[in-house]
Chimera marker file (.cmm) of the C-alpha trace (Angstrom):
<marker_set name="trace">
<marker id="1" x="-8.712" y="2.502" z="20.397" r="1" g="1" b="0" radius="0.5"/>
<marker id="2" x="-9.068" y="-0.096" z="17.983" r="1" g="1" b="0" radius="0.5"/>
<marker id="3" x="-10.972" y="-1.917" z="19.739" r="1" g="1" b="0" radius="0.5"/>
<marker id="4" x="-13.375" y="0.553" z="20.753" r="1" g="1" b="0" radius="0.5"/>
<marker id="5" x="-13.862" y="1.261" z="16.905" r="1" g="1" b="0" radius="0.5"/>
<marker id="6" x="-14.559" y="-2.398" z="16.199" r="1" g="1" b="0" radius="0.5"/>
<marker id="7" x="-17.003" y="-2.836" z="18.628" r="1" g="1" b="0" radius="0.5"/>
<marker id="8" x="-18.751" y="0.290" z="17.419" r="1" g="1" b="0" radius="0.5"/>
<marker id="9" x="-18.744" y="-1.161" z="14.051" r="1" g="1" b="0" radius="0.5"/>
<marker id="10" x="-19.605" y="-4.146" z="14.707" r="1" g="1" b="0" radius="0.5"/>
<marker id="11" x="-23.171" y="-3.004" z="16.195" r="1" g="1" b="0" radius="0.5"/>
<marker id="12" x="-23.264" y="-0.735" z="13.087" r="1" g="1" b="0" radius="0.5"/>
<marker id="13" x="-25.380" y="-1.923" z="10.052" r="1" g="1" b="0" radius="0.5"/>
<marker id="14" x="-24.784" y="-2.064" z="6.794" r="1" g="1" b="0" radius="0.5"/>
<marker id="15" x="-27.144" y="-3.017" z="3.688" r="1" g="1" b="0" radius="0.5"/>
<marker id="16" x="-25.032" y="-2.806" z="0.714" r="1" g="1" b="0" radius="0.5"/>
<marker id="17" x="-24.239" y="-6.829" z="0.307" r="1" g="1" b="0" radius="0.5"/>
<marker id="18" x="-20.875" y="-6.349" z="-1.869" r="1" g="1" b="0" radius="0.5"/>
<marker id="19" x="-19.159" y="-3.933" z="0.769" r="1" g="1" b="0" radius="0.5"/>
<marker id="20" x="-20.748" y="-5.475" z="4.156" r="1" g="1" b="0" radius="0.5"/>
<marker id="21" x="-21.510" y="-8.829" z="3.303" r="1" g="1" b="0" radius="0.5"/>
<marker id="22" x="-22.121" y="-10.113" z="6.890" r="1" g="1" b="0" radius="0.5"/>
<marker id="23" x="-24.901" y="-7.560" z="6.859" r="1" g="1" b="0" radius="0.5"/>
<marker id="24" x="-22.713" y="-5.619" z="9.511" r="1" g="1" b="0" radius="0.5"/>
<marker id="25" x="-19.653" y="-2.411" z="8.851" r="1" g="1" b="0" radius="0.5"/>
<marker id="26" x="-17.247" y="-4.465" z="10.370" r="1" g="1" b="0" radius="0.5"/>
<marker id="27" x="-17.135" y="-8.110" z="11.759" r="1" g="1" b="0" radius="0.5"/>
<marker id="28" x="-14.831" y="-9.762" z="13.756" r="1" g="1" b="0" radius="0.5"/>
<marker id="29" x="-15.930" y="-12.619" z="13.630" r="1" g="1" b="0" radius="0.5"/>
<marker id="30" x="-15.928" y="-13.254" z="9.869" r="1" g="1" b="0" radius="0.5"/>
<marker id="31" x="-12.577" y="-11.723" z="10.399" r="1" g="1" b="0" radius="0.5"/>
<marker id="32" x="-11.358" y="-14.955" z="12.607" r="1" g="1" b="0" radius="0.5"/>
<marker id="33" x="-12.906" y="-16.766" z="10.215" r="1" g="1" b="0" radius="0.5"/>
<marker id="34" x="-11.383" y="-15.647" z="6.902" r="1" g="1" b="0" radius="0.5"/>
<marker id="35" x="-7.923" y="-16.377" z="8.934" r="1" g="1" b="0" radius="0.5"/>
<marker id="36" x="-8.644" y="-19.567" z="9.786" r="1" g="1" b="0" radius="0.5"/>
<marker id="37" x="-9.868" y="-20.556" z="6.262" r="1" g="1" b="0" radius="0.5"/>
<marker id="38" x="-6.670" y="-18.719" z="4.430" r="1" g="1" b="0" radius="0.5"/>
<marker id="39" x="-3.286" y="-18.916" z="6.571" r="1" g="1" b="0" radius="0.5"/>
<marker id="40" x="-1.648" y="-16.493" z="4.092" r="1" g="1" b="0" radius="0.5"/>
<marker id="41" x="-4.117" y="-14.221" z="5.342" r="1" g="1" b="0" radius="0.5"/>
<marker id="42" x="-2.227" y="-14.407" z="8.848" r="1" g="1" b="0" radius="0.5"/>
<marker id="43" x="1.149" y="-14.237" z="7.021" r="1" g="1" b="0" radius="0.5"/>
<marker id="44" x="0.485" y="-11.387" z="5.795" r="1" g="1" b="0" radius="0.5"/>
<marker id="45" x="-1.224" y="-9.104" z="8.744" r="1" g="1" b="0" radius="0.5"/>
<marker id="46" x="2.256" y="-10.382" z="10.470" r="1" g="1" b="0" radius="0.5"/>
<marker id="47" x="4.378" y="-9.291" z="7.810" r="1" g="1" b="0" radius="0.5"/>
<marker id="48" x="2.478" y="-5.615" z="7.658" r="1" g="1" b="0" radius="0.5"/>
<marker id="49" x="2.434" y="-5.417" z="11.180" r="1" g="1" b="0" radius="0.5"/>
<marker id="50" x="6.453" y="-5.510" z="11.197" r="1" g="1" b="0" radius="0.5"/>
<marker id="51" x="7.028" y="-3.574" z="7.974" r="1" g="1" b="0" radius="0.5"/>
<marker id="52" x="4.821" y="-0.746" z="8.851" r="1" g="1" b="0" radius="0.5"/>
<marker id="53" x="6.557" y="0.633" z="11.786" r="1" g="1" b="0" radius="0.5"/>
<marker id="54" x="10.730" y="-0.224" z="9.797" r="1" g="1" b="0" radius="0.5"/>
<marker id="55" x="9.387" y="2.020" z="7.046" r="1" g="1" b="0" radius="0.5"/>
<marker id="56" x="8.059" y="4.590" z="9.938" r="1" g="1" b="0" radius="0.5"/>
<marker id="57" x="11.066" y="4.334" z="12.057" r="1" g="1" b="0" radius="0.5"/>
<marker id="58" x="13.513" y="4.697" z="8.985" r="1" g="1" b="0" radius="0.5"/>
<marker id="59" x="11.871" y="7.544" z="7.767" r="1" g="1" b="0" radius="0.5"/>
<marker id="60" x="11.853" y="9.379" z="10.509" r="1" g="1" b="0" radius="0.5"/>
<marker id="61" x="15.800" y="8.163" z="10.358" r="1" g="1" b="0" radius="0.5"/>
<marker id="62" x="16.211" y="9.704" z="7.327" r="1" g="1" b="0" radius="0.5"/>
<marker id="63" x="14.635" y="13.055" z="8.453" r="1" g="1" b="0" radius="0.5"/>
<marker id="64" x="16.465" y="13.070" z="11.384" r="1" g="1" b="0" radius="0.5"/>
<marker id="65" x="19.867" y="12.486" z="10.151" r="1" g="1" b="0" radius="0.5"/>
<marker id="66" x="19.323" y="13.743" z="6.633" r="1" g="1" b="0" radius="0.5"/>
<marker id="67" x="16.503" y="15.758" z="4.941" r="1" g="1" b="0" radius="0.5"/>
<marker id="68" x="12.889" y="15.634" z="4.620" r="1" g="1" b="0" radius="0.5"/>
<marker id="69" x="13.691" y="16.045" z="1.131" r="1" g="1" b="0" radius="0.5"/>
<marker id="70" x="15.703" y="13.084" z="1.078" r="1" g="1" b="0" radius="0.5"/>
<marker id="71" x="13.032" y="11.349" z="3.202" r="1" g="1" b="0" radius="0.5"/>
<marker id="72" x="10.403" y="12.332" z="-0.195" r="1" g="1" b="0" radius="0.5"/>
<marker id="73" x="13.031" y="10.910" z="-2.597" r="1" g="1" b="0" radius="0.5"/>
<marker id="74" x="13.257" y="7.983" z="-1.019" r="1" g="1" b="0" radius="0.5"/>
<marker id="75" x="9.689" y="7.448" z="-0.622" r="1" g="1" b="0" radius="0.5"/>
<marker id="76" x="9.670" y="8.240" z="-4.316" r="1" g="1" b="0" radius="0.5"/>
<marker id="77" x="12.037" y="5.591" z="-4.890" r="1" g="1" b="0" radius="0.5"/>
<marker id="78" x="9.650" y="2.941" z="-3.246" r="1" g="1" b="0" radius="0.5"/>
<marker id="79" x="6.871" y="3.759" z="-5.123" r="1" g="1" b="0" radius="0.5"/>
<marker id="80" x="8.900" y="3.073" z="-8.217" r="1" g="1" b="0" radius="0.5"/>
<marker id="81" x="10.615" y="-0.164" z="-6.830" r="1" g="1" b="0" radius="0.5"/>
<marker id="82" x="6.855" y="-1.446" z="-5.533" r="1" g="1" b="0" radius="0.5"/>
<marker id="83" x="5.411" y="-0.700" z="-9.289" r="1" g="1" b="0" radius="0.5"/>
<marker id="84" x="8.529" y="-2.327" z="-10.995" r="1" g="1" b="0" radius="0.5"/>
<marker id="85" x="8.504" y="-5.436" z="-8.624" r="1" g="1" b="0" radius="0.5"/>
<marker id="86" x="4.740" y="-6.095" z="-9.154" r="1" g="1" b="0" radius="0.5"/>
<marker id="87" x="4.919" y="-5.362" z="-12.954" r="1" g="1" b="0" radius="0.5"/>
<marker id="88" x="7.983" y="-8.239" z="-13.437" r="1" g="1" b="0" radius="0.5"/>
<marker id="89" x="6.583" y="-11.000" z="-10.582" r="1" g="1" b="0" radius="0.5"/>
<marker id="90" x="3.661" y="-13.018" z="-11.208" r="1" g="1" b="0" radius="0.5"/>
<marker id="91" x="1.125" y="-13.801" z="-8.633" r="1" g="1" b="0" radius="0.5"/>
<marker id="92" x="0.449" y="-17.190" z="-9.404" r="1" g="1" b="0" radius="0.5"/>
<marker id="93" x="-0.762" y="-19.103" z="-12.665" r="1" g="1" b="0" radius="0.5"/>
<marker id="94" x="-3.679" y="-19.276" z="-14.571" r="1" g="1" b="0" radius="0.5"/>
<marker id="95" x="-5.670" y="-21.946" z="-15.532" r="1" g="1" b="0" radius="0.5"/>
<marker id="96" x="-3.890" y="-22.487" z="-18.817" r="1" g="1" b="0" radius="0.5"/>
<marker id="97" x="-0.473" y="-21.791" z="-17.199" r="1" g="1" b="0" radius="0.5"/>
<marker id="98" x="0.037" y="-18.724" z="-18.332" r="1" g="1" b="0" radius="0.5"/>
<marker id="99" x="1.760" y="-16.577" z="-15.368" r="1" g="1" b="0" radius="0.5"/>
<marker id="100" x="-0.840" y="-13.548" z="-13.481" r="1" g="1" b="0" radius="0.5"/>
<marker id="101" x="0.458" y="-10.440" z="-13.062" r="1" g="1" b="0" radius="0.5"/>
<marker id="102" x="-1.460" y="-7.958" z="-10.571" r="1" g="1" b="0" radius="0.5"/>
<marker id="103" x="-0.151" y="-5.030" z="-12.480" r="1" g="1" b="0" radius="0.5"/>
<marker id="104" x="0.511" y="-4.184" z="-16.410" r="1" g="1" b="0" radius="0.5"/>
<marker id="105" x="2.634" y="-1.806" z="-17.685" r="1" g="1" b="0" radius="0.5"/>
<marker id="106" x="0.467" y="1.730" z="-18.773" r="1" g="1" b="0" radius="0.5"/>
<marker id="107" x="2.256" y="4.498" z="-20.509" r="1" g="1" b="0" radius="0.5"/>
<marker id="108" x="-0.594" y="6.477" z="-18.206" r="1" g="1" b="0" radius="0.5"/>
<marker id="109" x="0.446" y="5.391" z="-15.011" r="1" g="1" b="0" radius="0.5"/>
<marker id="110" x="4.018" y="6.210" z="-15.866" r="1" g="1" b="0" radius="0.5"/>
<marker id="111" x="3.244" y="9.784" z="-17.112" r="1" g="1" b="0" radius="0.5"/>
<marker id="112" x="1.541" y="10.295" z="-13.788" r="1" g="1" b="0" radius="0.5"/>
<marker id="113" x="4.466" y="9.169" z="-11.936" r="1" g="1" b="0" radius="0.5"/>
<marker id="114" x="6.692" y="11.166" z="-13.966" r="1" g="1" b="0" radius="0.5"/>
<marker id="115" x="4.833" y="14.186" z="-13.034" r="1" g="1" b="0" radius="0.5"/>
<marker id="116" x="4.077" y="13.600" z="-9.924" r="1" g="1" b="0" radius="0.5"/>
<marker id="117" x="7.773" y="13.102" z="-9.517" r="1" g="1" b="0" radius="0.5"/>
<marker id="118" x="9.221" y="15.631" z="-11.427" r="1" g="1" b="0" radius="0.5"/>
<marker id="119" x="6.722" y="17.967" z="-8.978" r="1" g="1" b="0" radius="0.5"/>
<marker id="120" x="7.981" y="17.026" z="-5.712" r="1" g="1" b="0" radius="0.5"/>
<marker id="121" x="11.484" y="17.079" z="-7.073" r="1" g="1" b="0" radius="0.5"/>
<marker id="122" x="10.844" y="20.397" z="-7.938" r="1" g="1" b="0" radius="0.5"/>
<marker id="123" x="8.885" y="21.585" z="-4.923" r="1" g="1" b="0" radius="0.5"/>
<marker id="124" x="12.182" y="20.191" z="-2.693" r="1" g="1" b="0" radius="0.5"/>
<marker id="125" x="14.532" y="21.916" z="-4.897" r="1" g="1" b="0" radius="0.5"/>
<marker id="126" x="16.807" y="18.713" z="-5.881" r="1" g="1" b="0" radius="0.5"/>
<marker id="127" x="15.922" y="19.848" z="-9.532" r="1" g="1" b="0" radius="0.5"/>
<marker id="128" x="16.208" y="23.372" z="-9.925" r="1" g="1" b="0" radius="0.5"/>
<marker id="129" x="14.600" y="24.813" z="-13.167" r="1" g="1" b="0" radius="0.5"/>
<marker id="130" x="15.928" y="28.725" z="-14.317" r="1" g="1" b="0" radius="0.5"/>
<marker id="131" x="12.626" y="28.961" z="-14.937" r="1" g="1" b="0" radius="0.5"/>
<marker id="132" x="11.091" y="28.906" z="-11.639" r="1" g="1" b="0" radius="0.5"/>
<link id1="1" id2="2" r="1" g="1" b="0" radius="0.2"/>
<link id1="2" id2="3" r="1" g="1" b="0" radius="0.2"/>
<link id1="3" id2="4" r="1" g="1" b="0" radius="0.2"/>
<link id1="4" id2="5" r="1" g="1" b="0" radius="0.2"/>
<link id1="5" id2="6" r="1" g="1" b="0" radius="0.2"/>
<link id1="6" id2="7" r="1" g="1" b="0" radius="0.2"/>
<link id1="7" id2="8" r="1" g="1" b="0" radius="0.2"/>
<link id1="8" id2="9" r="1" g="1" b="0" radius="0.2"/>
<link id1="9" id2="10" r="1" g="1" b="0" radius="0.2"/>
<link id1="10" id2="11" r="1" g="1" b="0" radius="0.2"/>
<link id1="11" id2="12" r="1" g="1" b="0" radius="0.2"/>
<link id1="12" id2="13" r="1" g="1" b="0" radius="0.2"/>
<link id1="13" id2="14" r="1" g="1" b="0" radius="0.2"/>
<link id1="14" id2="15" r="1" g="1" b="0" radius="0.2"/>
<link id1="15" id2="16" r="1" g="1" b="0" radius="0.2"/>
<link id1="16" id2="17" r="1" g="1" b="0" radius="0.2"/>
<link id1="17" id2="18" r="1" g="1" b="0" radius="0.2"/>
<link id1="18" id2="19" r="1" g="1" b="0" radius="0.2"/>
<link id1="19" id2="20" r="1" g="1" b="0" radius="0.2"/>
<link id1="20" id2="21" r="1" g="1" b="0" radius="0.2"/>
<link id1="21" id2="22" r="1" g="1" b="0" radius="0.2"/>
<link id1="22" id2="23" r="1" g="1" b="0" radius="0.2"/>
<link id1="23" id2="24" r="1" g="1" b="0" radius="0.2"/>
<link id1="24" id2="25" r="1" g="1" b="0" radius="0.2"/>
<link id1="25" id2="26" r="1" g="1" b="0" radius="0.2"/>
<link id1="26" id2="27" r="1" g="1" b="0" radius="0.2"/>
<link id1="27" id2="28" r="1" g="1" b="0" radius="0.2"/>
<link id1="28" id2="29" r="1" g="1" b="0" radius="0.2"/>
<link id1="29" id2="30" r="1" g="1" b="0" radius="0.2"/>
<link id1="30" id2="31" r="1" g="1" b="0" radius="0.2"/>
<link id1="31" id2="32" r="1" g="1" b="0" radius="0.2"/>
<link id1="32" id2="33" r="1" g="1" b="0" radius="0.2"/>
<link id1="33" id2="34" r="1" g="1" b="0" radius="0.2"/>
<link id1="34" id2="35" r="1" g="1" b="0" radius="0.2"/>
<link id1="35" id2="36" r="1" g="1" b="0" radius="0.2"/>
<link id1="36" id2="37" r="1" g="1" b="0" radius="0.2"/>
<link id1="37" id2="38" r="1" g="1" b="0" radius="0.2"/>
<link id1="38" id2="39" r="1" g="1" b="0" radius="0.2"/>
<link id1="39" id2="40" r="1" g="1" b="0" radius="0.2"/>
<link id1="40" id2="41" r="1" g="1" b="0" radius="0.2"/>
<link id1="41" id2="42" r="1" g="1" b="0" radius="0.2"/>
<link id1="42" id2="43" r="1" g="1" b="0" radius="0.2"/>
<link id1="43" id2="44" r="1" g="1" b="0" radius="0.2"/>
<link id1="44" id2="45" r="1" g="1" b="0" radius="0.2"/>
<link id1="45" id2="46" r="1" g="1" b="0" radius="0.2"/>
<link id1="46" id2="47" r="1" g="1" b="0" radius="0.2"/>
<link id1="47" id2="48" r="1" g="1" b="0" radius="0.2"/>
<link id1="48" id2="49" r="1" g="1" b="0" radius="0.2"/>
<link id1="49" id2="50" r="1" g="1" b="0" radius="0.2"/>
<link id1="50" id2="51" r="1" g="1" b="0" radius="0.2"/>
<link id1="51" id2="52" r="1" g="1" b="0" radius="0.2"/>
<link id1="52" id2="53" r="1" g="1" b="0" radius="0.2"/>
<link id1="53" id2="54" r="1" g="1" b="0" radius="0.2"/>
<link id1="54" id2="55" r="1" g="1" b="0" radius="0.2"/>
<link id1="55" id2="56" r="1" g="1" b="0" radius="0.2"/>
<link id1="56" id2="57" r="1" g="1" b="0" radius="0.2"/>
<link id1="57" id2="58" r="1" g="1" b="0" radius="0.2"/>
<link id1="58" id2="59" r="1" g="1" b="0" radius="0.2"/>
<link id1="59" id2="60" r="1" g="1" b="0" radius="0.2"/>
<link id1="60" id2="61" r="1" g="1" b="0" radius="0.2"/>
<link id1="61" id2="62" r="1" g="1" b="0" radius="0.2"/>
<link id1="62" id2="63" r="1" g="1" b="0" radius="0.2"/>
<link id1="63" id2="64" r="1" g="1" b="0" radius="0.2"/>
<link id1="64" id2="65" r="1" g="1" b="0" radius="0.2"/>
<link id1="65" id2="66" r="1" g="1" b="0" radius="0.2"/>
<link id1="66" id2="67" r="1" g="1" b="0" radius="0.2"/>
<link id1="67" id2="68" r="1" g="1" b="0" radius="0.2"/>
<link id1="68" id2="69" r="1" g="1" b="0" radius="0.2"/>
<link id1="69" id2="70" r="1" g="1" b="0" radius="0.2"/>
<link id1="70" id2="71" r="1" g="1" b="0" radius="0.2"/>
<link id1="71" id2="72" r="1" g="1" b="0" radius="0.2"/>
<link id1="72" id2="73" r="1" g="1" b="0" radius="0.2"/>
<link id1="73" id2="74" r="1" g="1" b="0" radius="0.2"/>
<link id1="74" id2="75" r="1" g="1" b="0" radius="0.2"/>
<link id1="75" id2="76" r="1" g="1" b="0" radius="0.2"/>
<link id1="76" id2="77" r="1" g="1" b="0" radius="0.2"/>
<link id1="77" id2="78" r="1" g="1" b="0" radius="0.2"/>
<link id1="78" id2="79" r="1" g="1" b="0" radius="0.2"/>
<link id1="79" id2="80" r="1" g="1" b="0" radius="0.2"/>
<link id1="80" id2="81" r="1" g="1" b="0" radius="0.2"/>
<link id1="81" id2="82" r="1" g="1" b="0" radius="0.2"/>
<link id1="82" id2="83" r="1" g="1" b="0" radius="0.2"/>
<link id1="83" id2="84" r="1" g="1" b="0" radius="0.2"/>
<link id1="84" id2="85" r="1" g="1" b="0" radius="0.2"/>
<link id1="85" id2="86" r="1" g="1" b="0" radius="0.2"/>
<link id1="86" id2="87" r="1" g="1" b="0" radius="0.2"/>
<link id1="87" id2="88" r="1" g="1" b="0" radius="0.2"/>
<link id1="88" id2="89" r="1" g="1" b="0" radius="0.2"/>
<link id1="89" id2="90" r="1" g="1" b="0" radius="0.2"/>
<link id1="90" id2="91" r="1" g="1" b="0" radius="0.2"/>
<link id1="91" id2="92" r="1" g="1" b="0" radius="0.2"/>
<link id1="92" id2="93" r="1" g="1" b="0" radius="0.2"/>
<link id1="93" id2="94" r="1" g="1" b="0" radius="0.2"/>
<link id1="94" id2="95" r="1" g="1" b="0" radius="0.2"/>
<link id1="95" id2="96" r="1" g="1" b="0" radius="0.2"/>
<link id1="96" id2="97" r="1" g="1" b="0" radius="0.2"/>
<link id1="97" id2="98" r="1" g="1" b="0" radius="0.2"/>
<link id1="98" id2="99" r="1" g="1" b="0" radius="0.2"/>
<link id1="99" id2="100" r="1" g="1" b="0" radius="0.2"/>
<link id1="100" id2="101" r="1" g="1" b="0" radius="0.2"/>
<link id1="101" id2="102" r="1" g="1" b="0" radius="0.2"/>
<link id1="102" id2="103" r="1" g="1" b="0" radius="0.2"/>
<link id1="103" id2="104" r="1" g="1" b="0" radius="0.2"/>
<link id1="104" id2="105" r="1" g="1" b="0" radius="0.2"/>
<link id1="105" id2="106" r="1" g="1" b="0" radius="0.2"/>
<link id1="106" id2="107" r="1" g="1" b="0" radius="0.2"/>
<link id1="107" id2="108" r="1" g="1" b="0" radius="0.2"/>
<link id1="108" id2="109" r="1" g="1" b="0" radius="0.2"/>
<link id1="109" id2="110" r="1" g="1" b="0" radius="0.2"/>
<link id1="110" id2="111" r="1" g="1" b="0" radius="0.2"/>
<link id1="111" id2="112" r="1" g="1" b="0" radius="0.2"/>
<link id1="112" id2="113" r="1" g="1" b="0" radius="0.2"/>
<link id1="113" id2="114" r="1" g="1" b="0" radius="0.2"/>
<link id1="114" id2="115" r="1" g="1" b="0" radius="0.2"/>
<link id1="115" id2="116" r="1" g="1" b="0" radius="0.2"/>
<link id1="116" id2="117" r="1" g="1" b="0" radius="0.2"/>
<link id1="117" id2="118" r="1" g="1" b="0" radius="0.2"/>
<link id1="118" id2="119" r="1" g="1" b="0" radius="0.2"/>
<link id1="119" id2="120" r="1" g="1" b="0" radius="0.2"/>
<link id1="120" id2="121" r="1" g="1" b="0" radius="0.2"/>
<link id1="121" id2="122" r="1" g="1" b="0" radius="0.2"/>
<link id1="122" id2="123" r="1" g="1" b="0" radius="0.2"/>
<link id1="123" id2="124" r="1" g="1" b="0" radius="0.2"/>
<link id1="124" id2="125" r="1" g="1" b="0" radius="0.2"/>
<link id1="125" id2="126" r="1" g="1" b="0" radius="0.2"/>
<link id1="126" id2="127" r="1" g="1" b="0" radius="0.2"/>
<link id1="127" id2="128" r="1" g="1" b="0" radius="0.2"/>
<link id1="128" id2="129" r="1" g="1" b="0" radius="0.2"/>
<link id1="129" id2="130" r="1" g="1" b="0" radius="0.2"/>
<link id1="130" id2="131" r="1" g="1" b="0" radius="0.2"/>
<link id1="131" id2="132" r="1" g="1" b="0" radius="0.2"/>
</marker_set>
């Protein structure tokens, strides 16, 4: 299927020169390229390729042996663990070596989590309210 869609992509064209900038929607050939230039690139598409389907197959483990509630608790807890790990561990060092984060802590972004947590929690029943 995939590469069906690439092809058709590929043959697609694109003018904006920040989102297509080989002129094209999709090119594998740039793609090749990028890999060869950057072998963390490569690293990484392996490393997605193999956690992808161990967070598919254990959630479907957790729904099958447990609950799909459990299975949205969990998937909470990722979320949570992703943010955390990203806010804490730098991704390198700047030019004065000061360490780069890709993520800052935002009172915002935790309200949102909270209710967007407190929400599902609710909607699975794990927290039950007396008034709803």
């Amino acid at each position: 299927m995939w590469l069906i869609a690439l092809t058709a992509f590929y043959f697609i064209p694109c003018e904006s020169e920040t989102f297509c900038p080989q002129g094209r929607l999709e090119s594998v050939p740039a793609a090749i390229e990028d890999y060869k230039a950057n072998s963390a690139l490569l690293f990484q598409s392996l490393a997605i390729i193999i956690i992808i389907p161990c967070s598919s197959i254990s959630g479907v483990t957790t729904t099958k042996r447990g609950s799909a509630s459990q299975r949205i608790t969990v998937l909470l807890a990722r979320n949570l663990v992703v943010w955390v790990f990203f806010i804490f561990v730098p991704v390198g060092t700047g030019a004065d070596g000061n360490p780069l984060y890709s993520e800052y802590f935002s009172f915002l972004q935790l309200g949102g989590f909270l209710i967007m947590s407190l929400g599902i929690l609710l909607f699975n029943e794990i927290i039950v309210l007396p008034c709803f």
